[in-house]
N, C-alpha and C positions, 0 to 999 in steps of 0.2 A: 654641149651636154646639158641636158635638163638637170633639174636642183632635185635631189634627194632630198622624200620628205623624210625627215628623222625625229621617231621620240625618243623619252627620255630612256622609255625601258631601250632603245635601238644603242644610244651612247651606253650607257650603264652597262649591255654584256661588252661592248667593243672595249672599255674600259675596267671590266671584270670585277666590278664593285656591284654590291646591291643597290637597289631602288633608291634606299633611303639616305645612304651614305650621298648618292649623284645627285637628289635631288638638294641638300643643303649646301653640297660647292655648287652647284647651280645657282641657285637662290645668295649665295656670297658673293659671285662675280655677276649678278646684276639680272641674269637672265630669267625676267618676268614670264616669259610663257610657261614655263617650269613648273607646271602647278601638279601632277600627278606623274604616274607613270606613263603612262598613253599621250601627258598631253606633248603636240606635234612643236618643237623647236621651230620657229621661225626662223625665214631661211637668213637675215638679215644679221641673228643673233648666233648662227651655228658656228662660225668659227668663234666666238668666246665661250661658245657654250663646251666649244671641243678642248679648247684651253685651258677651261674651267676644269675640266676632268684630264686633265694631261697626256689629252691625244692628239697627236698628228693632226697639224691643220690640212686642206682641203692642197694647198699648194706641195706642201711638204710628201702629202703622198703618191699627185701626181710627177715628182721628180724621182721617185726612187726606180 
């Protein structure tokens, strides 16, 4: 399966917080691509970045 590109506004609805709220737990757990709303999570960072906002990692959603 190809990587889903995801930005932040993409985490931010799945995690149903605003922009501004996602992008500071972003920017606390380390995830430098995090720079606006649009900008694209690397694919590298997207499970902390999914952590960071208290979602379901990548494995966790393919098992249910």
């Amino acid at each position: 399966m190809a990587h889903a590109r995801r930005t932040v506004r993409d985490l931010a609805n799945e995690a149903g917080m605003d922009i501004d709220e996602a992008l500071v737990r972003l920017w606390d757990g380390g995830v430098a691509s995090a720079r606006n709303a649009d900008s694209l999570i690397q694919v590298g960072q997207l499970q902390g970045a999914r952590r960071s906002l208290g979602l379901a990692s990548k494995h966790q959603l393919q098992s249910r």
